[in-house]
C-alpha positions as CSV (number, residue, x, y, z in Angstrom):
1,X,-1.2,29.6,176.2
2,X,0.6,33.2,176.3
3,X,-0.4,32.6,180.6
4,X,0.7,29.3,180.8
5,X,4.0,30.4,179.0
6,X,4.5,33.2,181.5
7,X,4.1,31.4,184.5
8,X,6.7,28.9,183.4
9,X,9.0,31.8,182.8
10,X,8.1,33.0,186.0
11,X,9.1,29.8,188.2
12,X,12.1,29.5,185.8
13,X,13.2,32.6,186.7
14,X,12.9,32.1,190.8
15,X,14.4,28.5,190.1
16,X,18.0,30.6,188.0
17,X,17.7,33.2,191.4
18,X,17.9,30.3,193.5
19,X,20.4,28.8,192.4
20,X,22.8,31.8,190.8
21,X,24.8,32.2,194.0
22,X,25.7,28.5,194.4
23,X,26.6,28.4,190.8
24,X,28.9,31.2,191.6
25,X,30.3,29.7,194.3
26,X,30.9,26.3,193.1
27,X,30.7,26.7,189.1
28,X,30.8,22.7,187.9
29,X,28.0,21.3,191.0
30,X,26.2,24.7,190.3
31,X,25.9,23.7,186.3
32,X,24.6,20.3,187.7
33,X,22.4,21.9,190.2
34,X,20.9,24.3,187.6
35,X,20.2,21.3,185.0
36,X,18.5,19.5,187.9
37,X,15.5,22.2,188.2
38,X,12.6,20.6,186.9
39,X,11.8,24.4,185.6
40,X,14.8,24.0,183.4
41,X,14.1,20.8,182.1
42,X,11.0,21.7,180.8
43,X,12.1,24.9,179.1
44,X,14.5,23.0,177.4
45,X,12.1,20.0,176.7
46,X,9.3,23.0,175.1
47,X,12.5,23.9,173.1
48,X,13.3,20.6,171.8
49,X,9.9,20.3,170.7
50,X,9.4,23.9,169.0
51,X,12.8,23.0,166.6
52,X,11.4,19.4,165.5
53,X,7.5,20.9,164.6
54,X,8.3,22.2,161.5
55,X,8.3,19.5,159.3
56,X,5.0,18.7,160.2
57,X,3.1,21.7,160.0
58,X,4.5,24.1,156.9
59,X,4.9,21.1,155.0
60,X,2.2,22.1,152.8
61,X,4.2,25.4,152.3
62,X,6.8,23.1,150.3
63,X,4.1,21.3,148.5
64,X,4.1,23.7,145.6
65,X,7.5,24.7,144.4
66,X,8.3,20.7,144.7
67,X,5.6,19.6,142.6
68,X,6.9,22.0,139.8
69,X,10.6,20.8,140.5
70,X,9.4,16.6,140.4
71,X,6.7,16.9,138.0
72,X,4.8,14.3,139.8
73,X,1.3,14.4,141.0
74,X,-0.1,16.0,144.5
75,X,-1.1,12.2,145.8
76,X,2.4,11.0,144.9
77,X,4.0,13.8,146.5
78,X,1.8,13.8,149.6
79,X,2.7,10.4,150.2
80,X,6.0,12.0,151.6
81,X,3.9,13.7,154.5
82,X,2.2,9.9,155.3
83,X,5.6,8.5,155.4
84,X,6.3,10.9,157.8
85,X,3.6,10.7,160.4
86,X,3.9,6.7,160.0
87,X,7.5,6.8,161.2
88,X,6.8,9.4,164.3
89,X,3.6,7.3,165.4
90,X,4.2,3.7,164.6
91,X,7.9,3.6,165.7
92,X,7.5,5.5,168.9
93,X,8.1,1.8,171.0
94,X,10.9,1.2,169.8
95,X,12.2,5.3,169.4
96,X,11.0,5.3,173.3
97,X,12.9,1.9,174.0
98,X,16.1,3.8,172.7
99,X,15.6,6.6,174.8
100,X,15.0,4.3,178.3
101,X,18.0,2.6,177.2
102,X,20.7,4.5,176.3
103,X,19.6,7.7,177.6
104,X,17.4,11.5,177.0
105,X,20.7,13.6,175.6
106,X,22.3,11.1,173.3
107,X,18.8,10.1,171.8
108,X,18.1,13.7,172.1
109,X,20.6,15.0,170.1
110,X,20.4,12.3,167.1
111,X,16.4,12.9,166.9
112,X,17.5,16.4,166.4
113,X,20.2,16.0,163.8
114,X,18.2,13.6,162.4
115,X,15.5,16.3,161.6
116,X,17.5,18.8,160.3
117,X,19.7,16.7,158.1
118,X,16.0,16.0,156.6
119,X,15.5,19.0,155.3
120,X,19.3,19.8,154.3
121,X,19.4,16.7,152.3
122,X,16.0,17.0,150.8
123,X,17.2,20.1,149.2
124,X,20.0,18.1,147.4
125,X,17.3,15.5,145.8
126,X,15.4,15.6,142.4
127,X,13.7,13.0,142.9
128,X,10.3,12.1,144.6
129,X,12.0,8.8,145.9
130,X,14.9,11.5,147.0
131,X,12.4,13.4,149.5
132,X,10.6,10.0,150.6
133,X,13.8,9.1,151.8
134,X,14.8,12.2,153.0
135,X,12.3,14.1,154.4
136,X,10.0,11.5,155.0
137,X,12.1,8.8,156.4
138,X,14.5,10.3,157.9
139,X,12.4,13.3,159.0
140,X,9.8,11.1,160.7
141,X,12.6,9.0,162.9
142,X,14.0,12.5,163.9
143,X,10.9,14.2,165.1
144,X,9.3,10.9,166.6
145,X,12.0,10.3,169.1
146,X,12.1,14.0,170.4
147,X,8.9,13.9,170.6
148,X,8.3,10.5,172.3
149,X,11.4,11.5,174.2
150,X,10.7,14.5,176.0
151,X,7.2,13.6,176.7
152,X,8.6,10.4,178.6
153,X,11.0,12.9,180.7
154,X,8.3,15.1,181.4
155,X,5.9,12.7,183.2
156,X,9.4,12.2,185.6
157,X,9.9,15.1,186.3
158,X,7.1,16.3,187.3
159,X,5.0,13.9,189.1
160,X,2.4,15.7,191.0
161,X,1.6,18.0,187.7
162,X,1.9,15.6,184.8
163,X,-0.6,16.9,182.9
164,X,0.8,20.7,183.0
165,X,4.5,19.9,182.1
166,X,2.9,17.2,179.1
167,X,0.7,19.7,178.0
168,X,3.5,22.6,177.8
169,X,5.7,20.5,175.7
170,X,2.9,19.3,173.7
171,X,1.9,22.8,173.1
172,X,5.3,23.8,172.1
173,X,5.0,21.6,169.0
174,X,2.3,23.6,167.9
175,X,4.3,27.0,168.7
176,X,7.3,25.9,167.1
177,X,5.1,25.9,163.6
178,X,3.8,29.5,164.8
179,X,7.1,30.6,164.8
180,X,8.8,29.4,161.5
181,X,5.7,29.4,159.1
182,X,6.0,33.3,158.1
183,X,9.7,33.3,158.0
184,X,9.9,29.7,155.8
185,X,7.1,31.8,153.6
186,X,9.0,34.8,153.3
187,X,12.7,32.7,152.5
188,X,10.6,30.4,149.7
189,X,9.2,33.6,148.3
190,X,12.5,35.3,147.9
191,X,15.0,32.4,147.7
192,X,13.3,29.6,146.5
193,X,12.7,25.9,148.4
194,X,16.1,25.0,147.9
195,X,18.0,27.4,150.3
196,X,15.5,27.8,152.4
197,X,15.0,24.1,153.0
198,X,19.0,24.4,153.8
199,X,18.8,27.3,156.0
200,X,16.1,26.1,158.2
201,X,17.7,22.7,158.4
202,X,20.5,23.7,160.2
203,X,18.6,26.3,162.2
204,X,15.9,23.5,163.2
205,X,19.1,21.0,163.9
206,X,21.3,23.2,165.7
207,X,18.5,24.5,168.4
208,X,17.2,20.8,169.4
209,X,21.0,19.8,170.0
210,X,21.8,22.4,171.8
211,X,18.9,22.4,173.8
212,X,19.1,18.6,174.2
213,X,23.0,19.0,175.5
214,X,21.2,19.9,178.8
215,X,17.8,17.0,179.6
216,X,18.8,15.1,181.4
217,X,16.6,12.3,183.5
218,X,15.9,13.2,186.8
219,X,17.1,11.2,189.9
220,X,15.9,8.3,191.2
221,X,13.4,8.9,194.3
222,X,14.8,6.2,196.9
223,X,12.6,7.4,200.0
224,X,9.5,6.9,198.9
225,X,6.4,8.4,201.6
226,X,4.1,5.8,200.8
227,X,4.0,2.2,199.6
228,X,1.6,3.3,196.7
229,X,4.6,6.1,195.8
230,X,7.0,3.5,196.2
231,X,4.9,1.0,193.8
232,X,4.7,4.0,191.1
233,X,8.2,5.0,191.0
234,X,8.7,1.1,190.5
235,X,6.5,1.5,187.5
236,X,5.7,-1.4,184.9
237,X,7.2,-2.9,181.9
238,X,6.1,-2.6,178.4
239,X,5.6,-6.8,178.4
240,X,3.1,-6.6,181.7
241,X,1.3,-3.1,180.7
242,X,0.4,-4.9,176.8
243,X,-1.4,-7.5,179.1
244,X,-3.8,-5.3,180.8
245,X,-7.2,-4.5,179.9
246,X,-6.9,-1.0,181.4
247,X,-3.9,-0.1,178.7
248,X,-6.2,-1.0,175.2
249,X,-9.3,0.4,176.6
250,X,-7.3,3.8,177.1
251,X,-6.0,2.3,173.6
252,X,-9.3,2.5,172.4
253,X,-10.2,6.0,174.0
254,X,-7.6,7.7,172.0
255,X,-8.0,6.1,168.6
256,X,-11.5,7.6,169.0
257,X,-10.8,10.8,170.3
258,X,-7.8,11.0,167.2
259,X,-9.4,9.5,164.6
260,X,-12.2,12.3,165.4
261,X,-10.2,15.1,165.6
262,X,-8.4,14.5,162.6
263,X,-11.8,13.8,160.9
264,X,-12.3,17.5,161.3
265,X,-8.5,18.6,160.3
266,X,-8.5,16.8,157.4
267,X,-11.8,18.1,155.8
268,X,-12.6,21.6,157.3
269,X,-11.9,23.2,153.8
270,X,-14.8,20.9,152.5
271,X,-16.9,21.8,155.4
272,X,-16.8,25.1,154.5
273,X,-16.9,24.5,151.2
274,X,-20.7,22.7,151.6
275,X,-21.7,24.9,154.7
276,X,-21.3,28.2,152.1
277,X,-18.6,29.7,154.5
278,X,-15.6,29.5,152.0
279,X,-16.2,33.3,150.4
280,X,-17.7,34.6,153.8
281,X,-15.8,37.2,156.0
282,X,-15.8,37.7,159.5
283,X,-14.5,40.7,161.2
284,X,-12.6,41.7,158.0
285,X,-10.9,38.4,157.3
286,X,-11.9,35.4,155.0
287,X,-13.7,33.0,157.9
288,X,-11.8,29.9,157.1
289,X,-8.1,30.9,157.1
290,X,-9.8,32.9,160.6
291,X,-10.8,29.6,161.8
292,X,-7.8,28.0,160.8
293,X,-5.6,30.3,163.0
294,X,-7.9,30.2,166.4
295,X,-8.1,26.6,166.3
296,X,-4.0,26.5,166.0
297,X,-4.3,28.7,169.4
298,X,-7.1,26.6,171.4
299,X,-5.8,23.5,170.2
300,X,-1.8,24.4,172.2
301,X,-4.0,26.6,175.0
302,X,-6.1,23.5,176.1
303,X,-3.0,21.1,176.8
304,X,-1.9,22.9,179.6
305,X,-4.7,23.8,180.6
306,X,-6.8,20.8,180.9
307,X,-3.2,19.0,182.0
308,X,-3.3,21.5,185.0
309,X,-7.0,21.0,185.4
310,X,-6.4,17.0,185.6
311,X,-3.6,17.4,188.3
312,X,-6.1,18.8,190.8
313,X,-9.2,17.4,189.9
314,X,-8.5,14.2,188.4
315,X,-7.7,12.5,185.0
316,X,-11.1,10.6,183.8
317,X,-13.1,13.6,185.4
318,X,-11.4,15.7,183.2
319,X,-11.2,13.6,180.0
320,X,-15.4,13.4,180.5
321,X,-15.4,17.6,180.5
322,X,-13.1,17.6,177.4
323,X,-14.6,14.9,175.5
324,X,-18.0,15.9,176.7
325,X,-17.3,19.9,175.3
326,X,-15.9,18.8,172.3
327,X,-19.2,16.5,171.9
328,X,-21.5,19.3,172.4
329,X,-19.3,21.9,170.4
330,X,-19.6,19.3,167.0
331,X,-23.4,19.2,167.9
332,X,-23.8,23.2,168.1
333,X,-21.7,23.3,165.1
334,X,-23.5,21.5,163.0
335,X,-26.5,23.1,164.2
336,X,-25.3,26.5,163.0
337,X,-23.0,25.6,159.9
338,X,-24.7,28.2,158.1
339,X,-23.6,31.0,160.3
340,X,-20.3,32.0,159.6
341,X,-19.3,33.8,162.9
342,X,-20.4,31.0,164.7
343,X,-18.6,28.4,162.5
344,X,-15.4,29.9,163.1
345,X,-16.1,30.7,166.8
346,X,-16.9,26.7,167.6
347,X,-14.2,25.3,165.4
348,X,-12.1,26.7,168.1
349,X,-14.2,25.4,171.3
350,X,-14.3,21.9,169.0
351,X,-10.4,22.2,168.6
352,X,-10.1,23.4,172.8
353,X,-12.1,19.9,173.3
354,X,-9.6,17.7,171.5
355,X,-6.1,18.6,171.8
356,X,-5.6,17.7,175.0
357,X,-5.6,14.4,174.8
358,X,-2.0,14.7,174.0
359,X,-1.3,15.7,177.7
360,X,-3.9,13.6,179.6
361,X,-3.7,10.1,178.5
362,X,0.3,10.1,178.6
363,X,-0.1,11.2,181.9
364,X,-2.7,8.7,182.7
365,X,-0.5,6.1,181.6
366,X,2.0,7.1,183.5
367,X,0.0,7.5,187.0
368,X,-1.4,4.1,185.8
369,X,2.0,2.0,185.4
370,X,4.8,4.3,186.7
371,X,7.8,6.1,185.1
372,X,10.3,3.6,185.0
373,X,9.3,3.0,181.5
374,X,7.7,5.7,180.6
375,X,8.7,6.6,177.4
376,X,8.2,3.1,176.0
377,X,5.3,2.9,177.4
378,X,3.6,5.8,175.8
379,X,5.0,4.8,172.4
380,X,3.0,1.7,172.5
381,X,0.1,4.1,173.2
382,X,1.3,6.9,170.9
383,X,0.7,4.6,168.2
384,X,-3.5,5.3,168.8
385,X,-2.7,8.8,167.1
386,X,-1.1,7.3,164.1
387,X,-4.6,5.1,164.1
388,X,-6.4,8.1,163.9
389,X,-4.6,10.0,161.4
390,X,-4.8,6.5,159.0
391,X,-8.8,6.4,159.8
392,X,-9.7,9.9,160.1
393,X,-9.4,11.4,156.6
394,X,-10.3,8.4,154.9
395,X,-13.7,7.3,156.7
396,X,-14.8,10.9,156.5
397,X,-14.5,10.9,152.7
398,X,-16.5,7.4,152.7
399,X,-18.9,8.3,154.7
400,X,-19.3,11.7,152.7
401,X,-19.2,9.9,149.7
402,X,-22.1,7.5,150.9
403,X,-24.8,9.3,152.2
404,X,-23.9,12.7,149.7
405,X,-23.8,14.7,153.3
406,X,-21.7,16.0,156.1
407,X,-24.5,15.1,158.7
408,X,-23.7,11.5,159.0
409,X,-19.8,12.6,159.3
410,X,-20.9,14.8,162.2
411,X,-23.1,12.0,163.8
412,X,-20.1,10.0,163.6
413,X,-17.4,12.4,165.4
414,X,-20.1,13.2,168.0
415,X,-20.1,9.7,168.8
416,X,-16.7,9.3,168.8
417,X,-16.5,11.7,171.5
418,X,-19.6,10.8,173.7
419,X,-18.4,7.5,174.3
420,X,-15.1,8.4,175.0
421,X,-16.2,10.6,177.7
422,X,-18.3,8.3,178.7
423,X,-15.8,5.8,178.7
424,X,-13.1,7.7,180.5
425,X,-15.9,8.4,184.2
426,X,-17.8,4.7,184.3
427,X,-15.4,2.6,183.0
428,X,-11.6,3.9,182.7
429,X,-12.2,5.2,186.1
430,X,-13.2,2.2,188.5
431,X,-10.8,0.2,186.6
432,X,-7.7,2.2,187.7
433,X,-9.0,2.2,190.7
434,X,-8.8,-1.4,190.7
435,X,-5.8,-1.9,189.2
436,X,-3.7,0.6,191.8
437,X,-5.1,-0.8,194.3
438,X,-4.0,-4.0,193.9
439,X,-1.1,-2.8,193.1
440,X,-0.3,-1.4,197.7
């Protein structure tokens, strides 16, 4: 991640040599000029998406000193966090319509308000109704259209290296939670939720405006080299895309590949629990917050990475690598869920298998039915994660509580994953082929 992240600041840098002189020449076309660089975009787009990630991942830092302040229970509470995700996944079509319509900066800069007002106004409530309005509601409309809406301007911008440019602002949701979690710690420990719900608020609000003042959607490419070009830049709409077999089998390919994933995120404490890793230590530290923290890094690291990797080698070849590792990773895992080094050391190659798919299937949509509608698009698609995150938890625990065993769990995700791999070379693959051809 930390390579990926200095290469970008690399080519950003040649791209603000490049065009310092002209900017000093001719100071309003040289603020223009600079906003056009692609470079720039996505710096700003990895910004954006590092201010809205917050809310997502320390919310179980705020779990606590609100359950003392309601006096409800933990399930009534955590329906906050449900609301949340609900609103960022199953709204995206229409939070992406917005953003096609009326433009990346304006719908930008109200997902960003949005956000922080969250948390600013959830410290004003004293009631759990209070913070399902507030931080749920309004929280999960904030963070879903900056996220829906960058992705969308990434797959324009960059459309001989989707995968990269998704798969840097993909990983920057995951940095953004880096970032804040000791500092929200450190404010709750010494100020209480309250203020530091406040503080952050504004903090989180004011950085994704300001950073959204400057996306802007790149410019139309009129002199297309090739009819196929020509056919892509045309792209698809939402209405024609919903008819096609080739958009719900990628439909399909995701809900598995989330609803697996987040079988694993949801009960890794109750792995270890049952797998006798809970007290262990390795290399010093207690193995499961270890594991915890190296599957945060693999799981932002592999979105770039296998984004780049698809760019030169090819989407479904990759997706059958990824899905494939992640396959074989849940099957070594299992095999050694006794060991604690090795539990810890393949949660993160399990974790490196899985989160890409949040940079190759937007960027296989896109290839597959253009960018004109991009971001639309993709939130119909999006809505596979929100699937997975309904499914995931929930058909762990069944099948758990069924067969008194992880095994059949495990079975389960490693199918998941095989077929989706399997999926993505022999099927997913001659069908866009297919389908673009038709489309010259």
């Amino acid at each position: 991640m930390f390579i990926a992240v200095r290469l970008l600041s690399n080519k950003v840098l040649l791209e603000i040599l490049m065009t310092a002189s002209s900017i000093a020449a001719h100071p309003a076309a040289g603020q223009t000029s600079f906003l056009k660089s692609k470079w720039v975009q996505l710096l700003l787009g990895m910004i954006c998406m590092m201010a809205i990630s917050s809310p997502q991942y320390v919310w179980a830092l705020f779990t606590k000193p609100l359950l003392g302040e309601l006096g409800v229970e933990l399930a009534t509470l955590q329906v906050t966090f449900s609301i949340l995700i609900v609103l960022q996944t199953f709204f995206s079509p229409f939070q992406g319509y917005l953003v096609d319509r009326f433009g990346a900066r304006v719908l930008l800069s109200i997902g960003a308000i949005l956000t922080g007002l969250s948390w600013v106004l959830s410290a004003k409530v004293h009631s759990v109704m209070g913070i399902y309005l507030t931080y749920g509601l309004l929280g999960g409309l904030g963070t879903g259209i900056v996220y829906i809406g960058i992705v969308g301007l990434m797959v324009r911008w960059f459309p001989t290296s989707r995968g990269f440019a998704v798969g840097m602002v993909a990983a920057g949701y995951g940095i953004g939670a880096i970032l804040t979690t000791f500092p929200i710690s450190s404010t709750l420990a010494a100020s209480g939720y309250q203020h530091t719900l406040t503080v952050f608020g504004y903090i989180i609000g004011a950085v994704g405006l300001i950073a959204a003042q400057g996306l802007r959607m790149p410019d139309v490419i009129r002199n297309a080299v090739s009819k196929k070009i020509a056919q892509a830049e045309l792209g698809v709409t939402p209405k024609v895309m919903l008819k096609t077999p080739i958009f719900w089998l990628m439909f399909a390919m995701m809900t598995m590949m989330s609803t697996s994933g987040l079988m694993v995120i949801s009960q890794m404490g109750a792995f270890a629990k049952d797998f006798g890793i809970t007290n262990a230590m390795v290399w010093g530290m207690a193995a499961l917050p270890l594991a915890l923290t190296i599957d945060r890094f693999t799981n932002g690291l592999t979105r770039p990475f296998f984004g780049w990797i698809s760019d030169r080698y090819g989407r479904e070849n990759t997706m059958f690598i990824a899905f494939g590792l992640e396959a074989i990773a849940m099957t070594c895992w299992l095999y050694f869920r006794n060991d604690p080094v090795m539990f810890v050391l393949l949660s993160g190659i399990v974790f490196f298998g899985w989160g890409e798919i949040f940079s190759l299937f937007p960027s296989t949509l896109t290839d597959t039915f253009g960018p004109k509608h991009a971001t639309t698009n993709y939130g119909f698609l999006y809505m596979a994660q929100g699937i997975g995150s309904i499914l995931g938890g929930p058909i762990a625990a069944l099948v758990y509580t069924g067969f008194g065993s992880w095994i059949p769990v495990f079975g389960l995700m490693i199918g998941l994953d095989a077929t989706a791999a399997l999926l993505a070379l022999f099927v997913l693959k001659p069908m866009r082929v297919s389908y673009l051809n038709k489309s010259i």
